[in-house]
C-alpha positions as CSV (number, residue, x, y, z in Angstrom):
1,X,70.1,63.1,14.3
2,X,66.9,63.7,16.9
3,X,65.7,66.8,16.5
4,X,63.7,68.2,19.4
5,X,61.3,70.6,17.6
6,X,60.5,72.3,14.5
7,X,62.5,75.2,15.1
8,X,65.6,73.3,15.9
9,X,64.6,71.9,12.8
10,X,65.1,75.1,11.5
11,X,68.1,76.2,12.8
12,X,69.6,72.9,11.9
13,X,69.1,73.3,8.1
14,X,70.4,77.2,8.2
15,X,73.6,75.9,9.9
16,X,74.4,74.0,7.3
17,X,73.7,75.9,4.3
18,X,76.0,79.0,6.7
19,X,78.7,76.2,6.8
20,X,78.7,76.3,3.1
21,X,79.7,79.6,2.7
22,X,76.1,80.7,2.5
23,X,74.2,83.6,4.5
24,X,71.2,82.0,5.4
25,X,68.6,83.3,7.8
26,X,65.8,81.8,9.6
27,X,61.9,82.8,9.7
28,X,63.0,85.3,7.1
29,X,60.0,87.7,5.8
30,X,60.7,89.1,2.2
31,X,58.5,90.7,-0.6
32,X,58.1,89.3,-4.0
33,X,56.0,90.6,-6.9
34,X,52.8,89.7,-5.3
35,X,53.2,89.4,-1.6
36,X,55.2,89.2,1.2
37,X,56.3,85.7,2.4
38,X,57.6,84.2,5.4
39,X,60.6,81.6,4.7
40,X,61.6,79.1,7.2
41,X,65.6,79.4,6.1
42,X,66.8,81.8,2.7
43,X,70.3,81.6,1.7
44,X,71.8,83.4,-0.2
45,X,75.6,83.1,-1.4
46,X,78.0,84.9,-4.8
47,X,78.4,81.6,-7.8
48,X,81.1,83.0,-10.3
49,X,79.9,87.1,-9.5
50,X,76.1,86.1,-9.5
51,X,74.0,86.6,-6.5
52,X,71.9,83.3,-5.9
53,X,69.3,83.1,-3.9
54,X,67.4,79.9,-2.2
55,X,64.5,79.2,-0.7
56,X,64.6,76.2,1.9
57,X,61.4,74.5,3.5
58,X,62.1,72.4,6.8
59,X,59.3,70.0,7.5
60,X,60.0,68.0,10.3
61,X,56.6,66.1,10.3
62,X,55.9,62.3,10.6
63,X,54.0,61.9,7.7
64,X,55.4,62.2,4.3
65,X,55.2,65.6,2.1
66,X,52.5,66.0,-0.1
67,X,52.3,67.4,-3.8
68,X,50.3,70.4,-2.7
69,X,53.4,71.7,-0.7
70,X,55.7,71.1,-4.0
71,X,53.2,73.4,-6.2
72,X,53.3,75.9,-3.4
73,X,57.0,76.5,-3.3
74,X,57.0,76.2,-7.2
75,X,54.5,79.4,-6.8
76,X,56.7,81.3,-3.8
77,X,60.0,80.8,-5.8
78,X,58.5,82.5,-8.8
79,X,57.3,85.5,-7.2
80,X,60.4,85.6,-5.4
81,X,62.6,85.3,-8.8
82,X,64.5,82.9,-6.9
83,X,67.0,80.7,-7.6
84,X,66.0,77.2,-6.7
85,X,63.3,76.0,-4.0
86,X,64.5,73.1,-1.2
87,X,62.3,70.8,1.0
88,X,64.0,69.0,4.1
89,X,61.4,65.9,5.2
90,X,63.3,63.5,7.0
91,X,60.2,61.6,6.2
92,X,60.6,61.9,2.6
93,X,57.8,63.0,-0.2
94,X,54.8,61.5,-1.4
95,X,54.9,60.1,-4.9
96,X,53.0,63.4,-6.1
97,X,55.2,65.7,-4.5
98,X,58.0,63.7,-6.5
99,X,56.5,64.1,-9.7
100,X,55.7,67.8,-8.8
101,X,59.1,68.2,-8.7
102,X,60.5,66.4,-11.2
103,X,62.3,68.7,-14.2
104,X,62.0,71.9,-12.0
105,X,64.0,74.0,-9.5
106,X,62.8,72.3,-6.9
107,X,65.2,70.3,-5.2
108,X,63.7,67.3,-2.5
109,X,65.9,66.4,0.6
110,X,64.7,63.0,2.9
111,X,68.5,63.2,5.2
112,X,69.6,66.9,6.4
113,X,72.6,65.0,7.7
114,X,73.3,63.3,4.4
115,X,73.0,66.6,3.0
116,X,75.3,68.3,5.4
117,X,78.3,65.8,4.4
118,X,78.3,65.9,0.6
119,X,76.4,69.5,-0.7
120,X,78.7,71.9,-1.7
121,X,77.1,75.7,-2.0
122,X,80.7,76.8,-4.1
123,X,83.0,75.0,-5.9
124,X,86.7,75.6,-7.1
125,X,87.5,74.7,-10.4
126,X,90.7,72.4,-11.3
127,X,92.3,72.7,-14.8
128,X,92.6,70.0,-16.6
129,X,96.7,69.0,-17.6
130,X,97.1,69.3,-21.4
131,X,99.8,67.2,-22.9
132,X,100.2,66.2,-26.6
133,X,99.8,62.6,-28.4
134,X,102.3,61.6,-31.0
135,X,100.1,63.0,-33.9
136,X,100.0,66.7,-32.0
137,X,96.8,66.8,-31.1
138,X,96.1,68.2,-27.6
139,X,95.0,65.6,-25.0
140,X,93.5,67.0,-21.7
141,X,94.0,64.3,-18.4
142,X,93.0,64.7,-15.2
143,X,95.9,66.4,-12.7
144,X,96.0,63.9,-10.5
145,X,95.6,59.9,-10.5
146,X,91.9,59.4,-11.2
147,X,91.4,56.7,-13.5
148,X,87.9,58.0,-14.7
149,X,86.4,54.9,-16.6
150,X,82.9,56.0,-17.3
151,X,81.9,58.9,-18.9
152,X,78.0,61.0,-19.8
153,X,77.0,64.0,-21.4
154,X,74.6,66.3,-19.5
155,X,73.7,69.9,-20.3
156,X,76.8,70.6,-21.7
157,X,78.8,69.0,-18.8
158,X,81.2,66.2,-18.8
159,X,80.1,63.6,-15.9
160,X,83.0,60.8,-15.1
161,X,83.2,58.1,-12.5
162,X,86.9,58.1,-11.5
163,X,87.7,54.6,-10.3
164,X,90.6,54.7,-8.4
165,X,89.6,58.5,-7.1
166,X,86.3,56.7,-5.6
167,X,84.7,60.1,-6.8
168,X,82.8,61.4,-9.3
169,X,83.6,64.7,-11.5
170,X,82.2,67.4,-13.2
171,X,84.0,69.0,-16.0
172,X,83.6,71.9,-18.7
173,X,84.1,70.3,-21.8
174,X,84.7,74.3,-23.2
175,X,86.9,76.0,-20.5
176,X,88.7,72.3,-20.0
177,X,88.5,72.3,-16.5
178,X,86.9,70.2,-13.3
179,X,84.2,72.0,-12.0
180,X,83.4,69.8,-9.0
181,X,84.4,66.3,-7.8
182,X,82.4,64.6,-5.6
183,X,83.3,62.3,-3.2
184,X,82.1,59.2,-2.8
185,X,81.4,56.3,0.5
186,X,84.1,55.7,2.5
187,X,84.5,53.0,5.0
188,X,87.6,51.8,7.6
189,X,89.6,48.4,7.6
190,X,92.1,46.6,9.4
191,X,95.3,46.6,7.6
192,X,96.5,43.3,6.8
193,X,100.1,44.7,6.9
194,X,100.8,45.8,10.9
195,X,97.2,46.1,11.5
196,X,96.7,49.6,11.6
197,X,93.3,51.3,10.6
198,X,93.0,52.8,6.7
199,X,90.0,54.8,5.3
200,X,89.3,53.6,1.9
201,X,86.9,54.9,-0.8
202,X,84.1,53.0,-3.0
203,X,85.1,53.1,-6.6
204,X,81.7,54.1,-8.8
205,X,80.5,51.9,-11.3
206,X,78.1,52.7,-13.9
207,X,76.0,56.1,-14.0
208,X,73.1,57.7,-15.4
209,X,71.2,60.8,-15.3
210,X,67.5,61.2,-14.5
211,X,65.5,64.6,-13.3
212,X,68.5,66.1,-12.7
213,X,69.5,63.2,-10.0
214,X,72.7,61.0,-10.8
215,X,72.4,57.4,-10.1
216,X,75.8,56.0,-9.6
217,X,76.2,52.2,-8.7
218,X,78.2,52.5,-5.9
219,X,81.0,49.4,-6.1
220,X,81.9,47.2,-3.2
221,X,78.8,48.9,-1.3
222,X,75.7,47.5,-0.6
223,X,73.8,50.8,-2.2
224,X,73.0,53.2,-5.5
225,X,74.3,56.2,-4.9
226,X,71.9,59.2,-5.8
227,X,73.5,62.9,-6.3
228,X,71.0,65.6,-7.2
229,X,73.4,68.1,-9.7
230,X,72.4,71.3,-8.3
231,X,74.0,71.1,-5.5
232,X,76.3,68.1,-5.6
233,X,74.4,66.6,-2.5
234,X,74.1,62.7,-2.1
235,X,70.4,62.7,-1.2
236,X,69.7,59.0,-1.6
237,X,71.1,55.6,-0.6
238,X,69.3,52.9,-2.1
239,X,70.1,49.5,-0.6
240,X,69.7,46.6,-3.0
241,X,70.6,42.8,-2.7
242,X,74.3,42.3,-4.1
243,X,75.0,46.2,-3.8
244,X,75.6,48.5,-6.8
245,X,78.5,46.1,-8.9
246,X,76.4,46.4,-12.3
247,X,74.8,48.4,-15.0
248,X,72.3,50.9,-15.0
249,X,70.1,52.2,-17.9
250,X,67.3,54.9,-17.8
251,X,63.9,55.2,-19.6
252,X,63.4,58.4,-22.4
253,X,60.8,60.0,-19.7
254,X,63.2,59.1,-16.9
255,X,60.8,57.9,-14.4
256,X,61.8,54.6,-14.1
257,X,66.6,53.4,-13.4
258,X,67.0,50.0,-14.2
259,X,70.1,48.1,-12.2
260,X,71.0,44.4,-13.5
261,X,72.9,43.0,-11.1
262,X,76.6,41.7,-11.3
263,X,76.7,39.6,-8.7
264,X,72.9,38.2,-7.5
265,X,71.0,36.4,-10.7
266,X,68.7,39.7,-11.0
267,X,67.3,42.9,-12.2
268,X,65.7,46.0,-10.5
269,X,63.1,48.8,-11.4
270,X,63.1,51.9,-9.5
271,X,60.9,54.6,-10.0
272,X,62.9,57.8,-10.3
273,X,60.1,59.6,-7.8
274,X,59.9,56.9,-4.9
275,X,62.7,54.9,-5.0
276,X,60.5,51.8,-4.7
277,X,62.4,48.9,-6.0
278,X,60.6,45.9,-8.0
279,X,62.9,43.2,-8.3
280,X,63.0,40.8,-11.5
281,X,64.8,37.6,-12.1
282,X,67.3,36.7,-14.8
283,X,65.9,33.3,-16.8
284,X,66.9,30.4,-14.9
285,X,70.7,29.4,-14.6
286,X,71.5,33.2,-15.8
287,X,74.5,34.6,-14.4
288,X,76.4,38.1,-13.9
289,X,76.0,41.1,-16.3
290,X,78.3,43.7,-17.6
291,X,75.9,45.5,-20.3
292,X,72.5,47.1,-19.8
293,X,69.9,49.0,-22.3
294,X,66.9,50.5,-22.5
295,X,65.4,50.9,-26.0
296,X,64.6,54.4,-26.5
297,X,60.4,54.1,-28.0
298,X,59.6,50.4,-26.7
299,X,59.2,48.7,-23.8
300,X,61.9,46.7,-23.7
301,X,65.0,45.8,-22.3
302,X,68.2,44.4,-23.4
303,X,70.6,42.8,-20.9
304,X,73.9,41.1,-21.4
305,X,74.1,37.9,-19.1
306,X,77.5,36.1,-18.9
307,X,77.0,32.8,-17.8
308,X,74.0,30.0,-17.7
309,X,72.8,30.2,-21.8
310,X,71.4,27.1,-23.7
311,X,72.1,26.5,-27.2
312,X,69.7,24.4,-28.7
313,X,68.7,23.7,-25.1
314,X,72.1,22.1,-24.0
315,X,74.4,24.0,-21.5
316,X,78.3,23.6,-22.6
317,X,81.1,23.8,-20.0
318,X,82.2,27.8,-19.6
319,X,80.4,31.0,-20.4
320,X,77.4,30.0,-22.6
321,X,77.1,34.1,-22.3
322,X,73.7,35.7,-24.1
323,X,71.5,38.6,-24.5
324,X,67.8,38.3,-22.8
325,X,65.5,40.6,-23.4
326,X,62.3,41.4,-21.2
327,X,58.9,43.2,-22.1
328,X,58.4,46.0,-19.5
329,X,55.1,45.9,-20.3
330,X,54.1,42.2,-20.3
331,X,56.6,42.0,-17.3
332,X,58.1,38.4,-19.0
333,X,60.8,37.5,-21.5
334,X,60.1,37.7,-24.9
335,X,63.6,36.6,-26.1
336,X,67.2,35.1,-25.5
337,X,69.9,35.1,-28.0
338,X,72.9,32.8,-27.3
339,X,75.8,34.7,-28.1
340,X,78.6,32.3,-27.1
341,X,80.3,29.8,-30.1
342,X,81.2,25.9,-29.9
343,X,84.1,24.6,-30.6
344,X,85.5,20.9,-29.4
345,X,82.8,20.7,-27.4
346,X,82.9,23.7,-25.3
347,X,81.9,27.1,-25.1
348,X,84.6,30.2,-25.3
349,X,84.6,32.4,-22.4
350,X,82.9,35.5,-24.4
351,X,80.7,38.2,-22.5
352,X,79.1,40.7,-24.0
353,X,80.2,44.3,-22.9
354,X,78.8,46.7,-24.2
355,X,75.0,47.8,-25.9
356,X,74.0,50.1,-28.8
357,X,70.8,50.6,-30.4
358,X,70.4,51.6,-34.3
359,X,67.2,53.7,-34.7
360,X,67.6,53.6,-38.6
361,X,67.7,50.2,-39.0
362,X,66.0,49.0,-35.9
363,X,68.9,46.6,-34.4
364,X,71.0,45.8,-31.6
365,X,74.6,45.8,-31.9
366,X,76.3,43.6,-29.0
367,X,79.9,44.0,-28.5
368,X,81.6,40.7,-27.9
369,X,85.1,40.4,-25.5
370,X,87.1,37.5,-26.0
371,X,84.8,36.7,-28.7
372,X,85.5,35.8,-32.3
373,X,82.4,37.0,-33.3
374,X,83.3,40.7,-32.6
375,X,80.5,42.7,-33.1
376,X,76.9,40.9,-33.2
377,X,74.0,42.4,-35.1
378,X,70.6,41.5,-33.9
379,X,67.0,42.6,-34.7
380,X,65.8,44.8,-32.2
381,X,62.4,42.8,-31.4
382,X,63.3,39.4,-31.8
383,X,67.0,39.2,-30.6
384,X,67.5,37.5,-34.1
385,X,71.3,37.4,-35.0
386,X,71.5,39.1,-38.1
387,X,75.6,38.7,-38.9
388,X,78.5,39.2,-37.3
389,X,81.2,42.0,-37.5
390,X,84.5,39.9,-37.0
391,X,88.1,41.1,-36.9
392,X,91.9,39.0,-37.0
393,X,92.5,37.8,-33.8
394,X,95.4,39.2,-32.3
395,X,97.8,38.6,-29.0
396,X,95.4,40.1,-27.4
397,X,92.7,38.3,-28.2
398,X,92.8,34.7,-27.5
399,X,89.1,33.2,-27.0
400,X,89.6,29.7,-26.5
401,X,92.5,30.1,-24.3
């Protein structure tokens, strides 16, 4: 949307925040401990018997925000005692005013309209349904056809991606209820049965938590979905080559998401703060991934490529699936470990899933599907197979068929 001046501007943002159950009031003058300061919007709204209060900053400028106006609503909101601080820029934040930012109240907005169609100021909590297994013990589903199929802890909050809901949801693990869902994307197609128009939803894919922000890949899209958790707002969209079909990780100081790619042969780098994107090919002929990690003290990075692996430097028909690893810091591979088996002359169809890392003993464990080798144990620097953790194959487990 155009806006035709700064106090339009204005006006905009408090129309929003009013829509959300808020009071919010424009060019608002209010003493804190140490003076009196003029607010270009304050809301101010009841969470769970609590008066918050919030104190938003429109700049409609066409240069980007810079750190010094970060630090001085950092200052404003603590004389205040408010709640949280907001900054509207449609033309977003310098990288200082990100950093500025990052870990604190302060909450960074590049899209009023973006944040006028997902925030929510108030939220009404859903219990979960408890029913009982076979053994007894309570188990807790979601009241309503969901599917969630990826799951993180943060601050003592549940976080799910709930496939077929196309939505993501927030849930006290202690009072065992949903305390937000958020929607994601939808789009409209042509029916292929009578033609008639349906809304559907993107399904999320992997997710992970940095500064606060949620980076969800956003499946079937062409973007990464960003959702900053104080207020359940998408604030980002960040378009990347083969959209958001596979597997994020995050650094331990959370300034840089990694997103290997499911369906282009490559790897992305974003910096939490910027959004800027460096891209990074897979090693030649490397194919598809469905596991992602970050080790948690060095550089490095683990991904688990599905197709296009040599052993001994030959290529067998089907998977050849394997685990590369890259140097963040020498920006190169250091390592590929060929994870796939022979037998009669061709590969099985195995991919490896799933990632953990073993601070004790310093090793990789690679979980294999449809994979005799079950579990594979490698050394954490050289991608060295260590041993395997088989199991009986079952009827549901048939690799070479």
């Amino acid at each position: 949307m155009n806006y035709t001046d700064w106090r339009a501007y204005q006006e905009a943002t408090a129309e929003v925040f009013r829509r959300l159950g808020c009071n919010a009031q424009v060019d608002f003058r209010i003493a804190g401990a140490r003076a009196t300061h003029a607010i270009d919007v304050y809301a101010t709204f009841l969470r769970s018997g609590i008066h918050c209060s919030w104190v938003i900053e429109c700049k409609l400028w066409k240069t980007r925000v810079p750190k010094e106006k970060v630090l001085a609503l950092k200052s404003l909101i603590d004389d205040l005692g408010a709640d949280r601080g907001i900054i509207v820029s449609e033309a977003g934040f310098q990288t200082g005013a990100r950093d500025a930012a990052r870990g604190t109240n302060i909450t960074l907005v590049t899209s009023l309209d973006d944040f006028a169609r997902t925030a929510l100021a108030a939220t009404s909590e859903i219990p979960l349904t408890l029913n009982s297994g076979d053994d007894g013990e309570p188990i807790y589903q979601f009241p309503s056809r969901s599917e969630p199929h990826d799951i993180i802890l943060h601050n003592n909050s549940i976080i799910t991606a709930n496939w077929f809901g196309c939505s993501i949801s927030i849930v006290n693990p202690t009072t065992k209820t949903i305390m937000q869902t958020i929607d994601l994307d939808k789009y409209e197609r042509i029916s292929s049965h009578g033609g008639a128009r349906e809304i559907h939803g993107h399904p999320p894919g992997n997710l992970v938590v940095a500064d606060g922000r949620l980076f969800v890949g956003q499946v079937f899209s062409e973007v990464i979905i960003v959702i900053d958790l104080s207020t359940q707002a998408i604030v980002k969209r960040i378009m990347l080559p083969g959209g958001g079909d596979g597997q994020l990780a995050v650094s331990q100081n959370e300034k840089e998401i990694y997103f290997a790619s499911n369906r282009v042969n490559q790897f992305y780098i974003i910096d939490s703060a910027t959004y800027v994107v460096t891209t990074v090919a897979y090693p030649k002929g490397g194919r598809g991934c469905m596991s992602l990690l970050r080790h948690p003290t060095r550089p490095l990075l683990y991904i688990g490529i599905q197709r296009g692996g040599h052993i001994e430097e030959q290529g067998y028909p089907h998977a050849n699936s394997y685990l590369a690893i890259y140097d963040l810091s020498l920006q190169t591979y250091i390592a590929d470990t060929q994870l796939a088996e022979i037998q009669n002359d061709r590969a099985d169809d195995a991919t490896p899933v799933c990632l953990s890392y073993d601070d004790h003993y310093n090793r990789i464990y690679v979980g294999m599907f449809q994979s005799r080798r079950g579990i594979c144990v490698l050394d954490a620097k050289s991608g060295s197979i260590l041993r395997d953790i088989r199991f009986e194959l079952s009827a549901c487990c048939k690799p070479f068929q």
